[in-house]
VMD Tcl script that builds the backbone (N, CA, C; Angstrom):
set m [mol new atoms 321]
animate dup $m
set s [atomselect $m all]
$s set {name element resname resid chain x y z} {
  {N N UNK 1 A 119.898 -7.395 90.715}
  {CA C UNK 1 A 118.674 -6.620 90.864}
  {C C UNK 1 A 118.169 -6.252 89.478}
  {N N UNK 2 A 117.031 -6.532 89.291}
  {CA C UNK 2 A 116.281 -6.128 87.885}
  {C C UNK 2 A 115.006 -4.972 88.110}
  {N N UNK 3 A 115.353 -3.801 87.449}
  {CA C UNK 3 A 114.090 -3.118 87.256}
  {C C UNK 3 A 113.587 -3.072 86.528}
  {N N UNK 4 A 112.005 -2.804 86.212}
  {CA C UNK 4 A 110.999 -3.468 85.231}
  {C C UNK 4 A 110.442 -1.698 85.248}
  {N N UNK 5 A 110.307 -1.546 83.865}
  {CA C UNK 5 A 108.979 -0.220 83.752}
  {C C UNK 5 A 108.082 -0.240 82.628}
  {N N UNK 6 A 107.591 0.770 82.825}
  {CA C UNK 6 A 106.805 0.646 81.370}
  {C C UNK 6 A 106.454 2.380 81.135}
  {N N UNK 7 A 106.561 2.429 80.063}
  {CA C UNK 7 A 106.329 3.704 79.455}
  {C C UNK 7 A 105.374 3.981 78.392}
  {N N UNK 8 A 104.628 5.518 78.208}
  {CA C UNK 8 A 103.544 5.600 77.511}
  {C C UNK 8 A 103.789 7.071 77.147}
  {N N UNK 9 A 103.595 7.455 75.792}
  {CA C UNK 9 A 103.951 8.522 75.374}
  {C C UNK 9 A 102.387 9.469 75.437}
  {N N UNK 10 A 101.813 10.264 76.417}
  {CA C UNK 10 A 100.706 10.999 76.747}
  {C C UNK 10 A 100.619 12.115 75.089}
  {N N UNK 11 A 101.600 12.599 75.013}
  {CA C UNK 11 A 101.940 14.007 74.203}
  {C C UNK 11 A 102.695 13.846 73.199}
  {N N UNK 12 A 102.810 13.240 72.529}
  {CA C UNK 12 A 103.916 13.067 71.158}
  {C C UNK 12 A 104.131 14.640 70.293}
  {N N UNK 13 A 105.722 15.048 70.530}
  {CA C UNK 13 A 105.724 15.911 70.062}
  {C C UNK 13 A 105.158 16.157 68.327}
  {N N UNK 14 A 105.505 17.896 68.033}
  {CA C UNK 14 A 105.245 18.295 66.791}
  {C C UNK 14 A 105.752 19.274 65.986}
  {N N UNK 15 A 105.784 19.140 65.242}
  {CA C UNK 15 A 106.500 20.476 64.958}
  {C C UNK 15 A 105.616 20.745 63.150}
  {N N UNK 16 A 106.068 22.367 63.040}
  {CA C UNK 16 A 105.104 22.835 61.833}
  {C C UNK 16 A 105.551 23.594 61.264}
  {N N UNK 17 A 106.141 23.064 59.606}
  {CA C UNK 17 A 106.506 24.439 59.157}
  {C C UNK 17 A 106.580 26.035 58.889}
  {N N UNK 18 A 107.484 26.458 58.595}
  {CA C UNK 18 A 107.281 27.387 58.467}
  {C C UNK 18 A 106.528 28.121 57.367}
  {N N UNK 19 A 106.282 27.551 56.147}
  {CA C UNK 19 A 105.025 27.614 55.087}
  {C C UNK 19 A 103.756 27.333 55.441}
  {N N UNK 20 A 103.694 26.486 56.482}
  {CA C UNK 20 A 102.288 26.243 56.746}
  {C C UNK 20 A 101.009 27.786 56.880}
  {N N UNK 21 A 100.544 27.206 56.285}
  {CA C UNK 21 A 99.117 28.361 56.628}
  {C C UNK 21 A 98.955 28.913 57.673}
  {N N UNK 22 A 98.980 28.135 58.917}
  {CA C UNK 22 A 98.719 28.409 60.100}
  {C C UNK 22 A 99.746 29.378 60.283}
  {N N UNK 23 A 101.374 29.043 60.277}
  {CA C UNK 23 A 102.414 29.529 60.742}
  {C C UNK 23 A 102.640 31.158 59.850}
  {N N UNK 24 A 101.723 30.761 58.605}
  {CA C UNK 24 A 101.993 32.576 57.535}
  {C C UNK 24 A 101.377 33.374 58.215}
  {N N UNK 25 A 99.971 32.852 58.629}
  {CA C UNK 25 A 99.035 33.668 59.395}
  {C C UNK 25 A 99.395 34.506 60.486}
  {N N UNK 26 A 99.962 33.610 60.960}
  {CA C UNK 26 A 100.385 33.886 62.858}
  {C C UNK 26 A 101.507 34.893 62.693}
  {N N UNK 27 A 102.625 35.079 61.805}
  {CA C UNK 27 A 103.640 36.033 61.429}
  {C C UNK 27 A 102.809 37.066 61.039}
  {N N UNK 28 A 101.832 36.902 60.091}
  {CA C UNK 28 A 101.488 38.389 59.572}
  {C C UNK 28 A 101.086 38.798 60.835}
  {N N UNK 29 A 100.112 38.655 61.473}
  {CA C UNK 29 A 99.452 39.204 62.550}
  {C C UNK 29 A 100.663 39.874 63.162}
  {N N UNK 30 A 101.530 38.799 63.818}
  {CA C UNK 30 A 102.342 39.967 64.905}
  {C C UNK 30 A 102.999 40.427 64.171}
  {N N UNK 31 A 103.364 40.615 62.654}
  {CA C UNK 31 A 103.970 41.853 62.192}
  {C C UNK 31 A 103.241 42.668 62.102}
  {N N UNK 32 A 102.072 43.004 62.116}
  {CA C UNK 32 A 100.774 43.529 62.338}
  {C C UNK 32 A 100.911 44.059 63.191}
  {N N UNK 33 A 101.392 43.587 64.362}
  {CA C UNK 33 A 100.985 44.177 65.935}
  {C C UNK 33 A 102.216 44.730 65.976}
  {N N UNK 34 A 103.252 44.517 65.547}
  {CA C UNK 34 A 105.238 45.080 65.656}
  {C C UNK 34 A 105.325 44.103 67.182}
  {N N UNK 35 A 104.897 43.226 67.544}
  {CA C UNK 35 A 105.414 41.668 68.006}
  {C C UNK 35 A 106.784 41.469 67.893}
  {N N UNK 36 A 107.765 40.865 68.488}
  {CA C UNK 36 A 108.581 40.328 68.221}
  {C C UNK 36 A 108.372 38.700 68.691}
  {N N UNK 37 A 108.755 37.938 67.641}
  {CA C UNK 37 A 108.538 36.817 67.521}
  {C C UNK 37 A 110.150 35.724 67.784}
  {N N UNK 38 A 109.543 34.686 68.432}
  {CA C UNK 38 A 110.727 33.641 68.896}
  {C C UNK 38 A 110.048 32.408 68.251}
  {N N UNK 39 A 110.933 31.150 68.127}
  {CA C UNK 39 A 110.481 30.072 68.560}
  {C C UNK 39 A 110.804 29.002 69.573}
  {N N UNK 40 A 109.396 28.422 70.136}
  {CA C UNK 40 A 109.963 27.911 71.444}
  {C C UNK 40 A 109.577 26.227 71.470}
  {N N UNK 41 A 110.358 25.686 72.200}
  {CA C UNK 41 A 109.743 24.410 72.027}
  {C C UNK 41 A 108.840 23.947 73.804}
  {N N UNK 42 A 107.925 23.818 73.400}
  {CA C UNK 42 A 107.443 23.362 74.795}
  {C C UNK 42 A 106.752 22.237 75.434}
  {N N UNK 43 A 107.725 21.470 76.374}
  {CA C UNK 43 A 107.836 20.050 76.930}
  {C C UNK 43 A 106.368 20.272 77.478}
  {N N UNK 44 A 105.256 19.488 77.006}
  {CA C UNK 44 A 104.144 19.111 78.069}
  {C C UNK 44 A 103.214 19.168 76.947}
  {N N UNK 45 A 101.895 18.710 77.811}
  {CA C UNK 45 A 100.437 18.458 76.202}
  {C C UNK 45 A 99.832 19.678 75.910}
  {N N UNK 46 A 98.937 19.344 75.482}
  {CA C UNK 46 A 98.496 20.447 75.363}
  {C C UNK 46 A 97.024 20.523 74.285}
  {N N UNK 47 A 95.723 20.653 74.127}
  {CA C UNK 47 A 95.130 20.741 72.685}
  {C C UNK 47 A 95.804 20.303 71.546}
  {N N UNK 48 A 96.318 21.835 70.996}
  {CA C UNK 48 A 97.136 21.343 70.198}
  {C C UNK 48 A 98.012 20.257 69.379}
  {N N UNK 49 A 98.423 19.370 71.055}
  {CA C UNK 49 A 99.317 18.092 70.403}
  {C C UNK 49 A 98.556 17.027 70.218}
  {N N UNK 50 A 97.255 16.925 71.046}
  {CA C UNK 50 A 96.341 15.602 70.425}
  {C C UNK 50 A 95.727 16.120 68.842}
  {N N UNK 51 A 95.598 17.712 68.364}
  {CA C UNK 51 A 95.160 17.779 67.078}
  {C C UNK 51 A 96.195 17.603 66.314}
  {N N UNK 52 A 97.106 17.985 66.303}
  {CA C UNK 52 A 98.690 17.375 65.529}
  {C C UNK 52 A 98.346 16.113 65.353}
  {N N UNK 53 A 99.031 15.463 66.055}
  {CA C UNK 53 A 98.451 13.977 66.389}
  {C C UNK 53 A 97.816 13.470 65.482}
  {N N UNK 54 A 96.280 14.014 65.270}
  {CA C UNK 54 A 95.229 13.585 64.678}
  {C C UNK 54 A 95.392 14.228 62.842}
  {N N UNK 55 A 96.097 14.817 63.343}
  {CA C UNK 55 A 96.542 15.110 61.552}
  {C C UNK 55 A 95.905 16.546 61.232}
  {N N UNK 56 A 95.734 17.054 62.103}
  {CA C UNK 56 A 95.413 18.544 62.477}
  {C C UNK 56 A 95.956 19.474 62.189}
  {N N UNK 57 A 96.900 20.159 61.575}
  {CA C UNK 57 A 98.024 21.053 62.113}
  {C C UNK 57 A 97.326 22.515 62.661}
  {N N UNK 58 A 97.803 22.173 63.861}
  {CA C UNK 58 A 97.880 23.376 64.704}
  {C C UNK 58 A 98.330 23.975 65.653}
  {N N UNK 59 A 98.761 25.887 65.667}
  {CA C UNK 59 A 99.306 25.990 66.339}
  {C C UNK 59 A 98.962 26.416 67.983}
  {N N UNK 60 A 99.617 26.603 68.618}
  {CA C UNK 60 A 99.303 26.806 69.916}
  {C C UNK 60 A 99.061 28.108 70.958}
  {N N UNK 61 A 98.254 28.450 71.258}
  {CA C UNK 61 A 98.269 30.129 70.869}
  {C C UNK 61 A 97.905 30.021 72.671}
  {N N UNK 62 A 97.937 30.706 73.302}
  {CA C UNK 62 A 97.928 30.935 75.025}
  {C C UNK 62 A 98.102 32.390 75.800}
  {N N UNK 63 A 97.503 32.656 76.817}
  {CA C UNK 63 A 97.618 33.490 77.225}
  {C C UNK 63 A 98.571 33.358 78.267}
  {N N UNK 64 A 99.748 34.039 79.100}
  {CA C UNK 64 A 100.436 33.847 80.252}
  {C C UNK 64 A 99.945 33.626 81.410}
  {N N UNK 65 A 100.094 32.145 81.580}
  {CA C UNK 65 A 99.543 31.198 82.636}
  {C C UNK 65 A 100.464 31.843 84.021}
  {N N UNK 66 A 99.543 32.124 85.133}
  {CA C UNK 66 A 100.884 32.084 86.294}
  {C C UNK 66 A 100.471 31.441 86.761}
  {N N UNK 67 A 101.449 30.270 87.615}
  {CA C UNK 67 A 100.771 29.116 88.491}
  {C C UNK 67 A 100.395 28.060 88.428}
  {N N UNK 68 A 100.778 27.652 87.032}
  {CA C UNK 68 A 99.869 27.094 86.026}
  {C C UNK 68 A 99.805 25.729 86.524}
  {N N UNK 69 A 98.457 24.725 86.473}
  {CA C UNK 69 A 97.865 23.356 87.706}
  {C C UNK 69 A 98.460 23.809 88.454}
  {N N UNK 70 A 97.752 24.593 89.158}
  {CA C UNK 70 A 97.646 24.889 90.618}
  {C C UNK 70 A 96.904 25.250 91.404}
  {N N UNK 71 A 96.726 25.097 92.536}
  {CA C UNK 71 A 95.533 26.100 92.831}
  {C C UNK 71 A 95.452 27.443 92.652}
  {N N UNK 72 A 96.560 27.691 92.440}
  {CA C UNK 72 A 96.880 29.474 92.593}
  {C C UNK 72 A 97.092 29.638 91.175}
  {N N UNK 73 A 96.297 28.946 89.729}
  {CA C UNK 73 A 96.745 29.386 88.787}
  {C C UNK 73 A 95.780 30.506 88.899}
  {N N UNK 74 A 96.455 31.334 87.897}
  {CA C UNK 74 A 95.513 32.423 87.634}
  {C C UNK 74 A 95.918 32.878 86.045}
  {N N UNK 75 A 95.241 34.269 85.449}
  {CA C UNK 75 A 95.566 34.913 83.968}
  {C C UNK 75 A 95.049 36.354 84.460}
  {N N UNK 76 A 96.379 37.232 83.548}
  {CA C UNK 76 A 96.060 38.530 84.027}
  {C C UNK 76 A 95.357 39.090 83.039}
  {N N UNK 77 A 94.621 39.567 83.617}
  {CA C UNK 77 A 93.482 40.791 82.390}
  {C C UNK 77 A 94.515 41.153 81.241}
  {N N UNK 78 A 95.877 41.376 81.401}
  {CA C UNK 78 A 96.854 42.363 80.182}
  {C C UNK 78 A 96.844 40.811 79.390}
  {N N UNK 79 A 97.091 39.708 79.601}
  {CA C UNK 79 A 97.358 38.713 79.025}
  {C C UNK 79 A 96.267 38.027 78.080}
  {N N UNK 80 A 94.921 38.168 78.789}
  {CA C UNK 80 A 93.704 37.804 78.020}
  {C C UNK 80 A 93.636 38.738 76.943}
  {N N UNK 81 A 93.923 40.446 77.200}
  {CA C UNK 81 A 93.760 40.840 76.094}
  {C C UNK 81 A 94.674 41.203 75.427}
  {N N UNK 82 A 95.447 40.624 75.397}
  {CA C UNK 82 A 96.935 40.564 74.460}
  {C C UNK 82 A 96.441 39.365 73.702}
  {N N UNK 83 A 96.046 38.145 74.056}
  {CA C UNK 83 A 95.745 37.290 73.558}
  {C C UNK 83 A 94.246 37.319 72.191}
  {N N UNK 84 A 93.286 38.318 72.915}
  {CA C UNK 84 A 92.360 38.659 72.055}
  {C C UNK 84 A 92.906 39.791 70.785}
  {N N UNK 85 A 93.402 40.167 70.969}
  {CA C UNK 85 A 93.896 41.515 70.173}
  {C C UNK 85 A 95.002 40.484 69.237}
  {N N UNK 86 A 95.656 39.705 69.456}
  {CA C UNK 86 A 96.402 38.750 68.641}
  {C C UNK 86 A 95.546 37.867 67.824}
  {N N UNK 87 A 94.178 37.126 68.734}
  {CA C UNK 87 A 93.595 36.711 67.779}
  {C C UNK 87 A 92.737 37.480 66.543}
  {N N UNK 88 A 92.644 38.725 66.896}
  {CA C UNK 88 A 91.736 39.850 65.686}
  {C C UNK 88 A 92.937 40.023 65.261}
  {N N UNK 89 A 93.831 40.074 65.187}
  {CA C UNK 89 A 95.266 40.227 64.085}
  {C C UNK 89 A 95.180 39.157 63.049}
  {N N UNK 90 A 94.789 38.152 63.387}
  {CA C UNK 90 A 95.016 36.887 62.933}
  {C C UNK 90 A 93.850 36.862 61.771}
  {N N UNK 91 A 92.596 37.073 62.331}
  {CA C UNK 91 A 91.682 37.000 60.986}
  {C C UNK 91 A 91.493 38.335 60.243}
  {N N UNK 92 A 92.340 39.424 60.520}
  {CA C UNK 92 A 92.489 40.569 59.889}
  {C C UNK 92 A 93.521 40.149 58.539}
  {N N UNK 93 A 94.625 39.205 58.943}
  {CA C UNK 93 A 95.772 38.791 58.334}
  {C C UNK 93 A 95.256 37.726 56.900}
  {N N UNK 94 A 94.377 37.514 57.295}
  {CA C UNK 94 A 93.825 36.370 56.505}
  {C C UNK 94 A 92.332 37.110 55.578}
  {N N UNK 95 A 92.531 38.631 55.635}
  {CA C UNK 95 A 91.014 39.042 54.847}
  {C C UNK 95 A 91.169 39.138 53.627}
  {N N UNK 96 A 92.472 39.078 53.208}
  {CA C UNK 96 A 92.822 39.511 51.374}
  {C C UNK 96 A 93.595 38.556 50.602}
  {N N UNK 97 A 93.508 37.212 51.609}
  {CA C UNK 97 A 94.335 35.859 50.770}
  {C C UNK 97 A 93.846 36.089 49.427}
  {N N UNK 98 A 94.476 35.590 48.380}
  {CA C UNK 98 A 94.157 35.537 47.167}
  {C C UNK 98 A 93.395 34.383 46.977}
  {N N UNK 99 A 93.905 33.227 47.590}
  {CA C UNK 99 A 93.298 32.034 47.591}
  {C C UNK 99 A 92.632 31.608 48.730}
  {N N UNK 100 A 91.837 30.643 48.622}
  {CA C UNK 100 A 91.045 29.909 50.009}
  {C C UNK 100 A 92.175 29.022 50.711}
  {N N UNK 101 A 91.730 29.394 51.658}
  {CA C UNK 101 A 92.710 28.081 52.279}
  {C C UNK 101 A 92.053 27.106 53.366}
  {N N UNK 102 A 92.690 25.903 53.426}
  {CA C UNK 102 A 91.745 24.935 53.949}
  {C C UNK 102 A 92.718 24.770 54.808}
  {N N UNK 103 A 91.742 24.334 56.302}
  {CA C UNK 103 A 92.387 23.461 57.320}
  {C C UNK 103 A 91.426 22.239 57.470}
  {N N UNK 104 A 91.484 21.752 57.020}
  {CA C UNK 104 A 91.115 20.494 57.022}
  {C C UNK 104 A 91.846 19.437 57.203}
  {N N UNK 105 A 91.691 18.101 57.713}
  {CA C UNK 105 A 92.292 17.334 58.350}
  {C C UNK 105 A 92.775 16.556 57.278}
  {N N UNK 106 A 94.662 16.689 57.373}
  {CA C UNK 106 A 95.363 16.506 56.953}
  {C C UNK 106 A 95.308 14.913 56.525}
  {N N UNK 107 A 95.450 14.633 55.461}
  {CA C UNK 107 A 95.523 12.556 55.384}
  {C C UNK 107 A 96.851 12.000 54.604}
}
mol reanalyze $m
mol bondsrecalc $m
mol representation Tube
mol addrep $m
């Protein structure tokens, strides 16, 4: 008996230092907020991994999905604005760089 498949990589993982711009940013903020911070790795696509991909670096920022593709997904009001209040951390974190910093697509 012979089985035959074929495979296609949708999501190619990524990963991003910890110097990166993006990644200094995202620390100051939730030390900003007194956050406690993890890192996680997470199986599936996402934005993010087609801009990686593309030479993008970026990180992945979300509000707590319940349900998530489903019909019954939903987002709780505490989560949207946990998520907004993280993103005004973020360009608060970034008002006194000394230098400019570019995100521009990486080559």
């Amino acid at each position: 008996m012979e089985i035959l498949g074929e495979s296609h990589v949708t999501y190619p993982g990524f990963a991003i230092t910890e110097r990166h711009h993006s990644v200094v940013l995202l620390k100051q903020a939730l030390r900003r907020l007194k956050w406690p911070t993890r890192e996680v790795q997470y199986a599936g696509g996402s934005d993010a991994s087609v801009f990686n991909e593309r030479g993008l670096t970026t990180v992945l920022l979300s509000p707590g999905y319940q349900n998530p593709h489903s019909e019954e997904e939903q987002i709780s009001k505490s989560s949207l604005e946990a998520l907004v209040e993280l993103i005004l951390a973020i360009a608060l974190s970034g008002e006194n760089l000394e230098e400019a910093i570019s995100f521009s697509k990486n080559v």
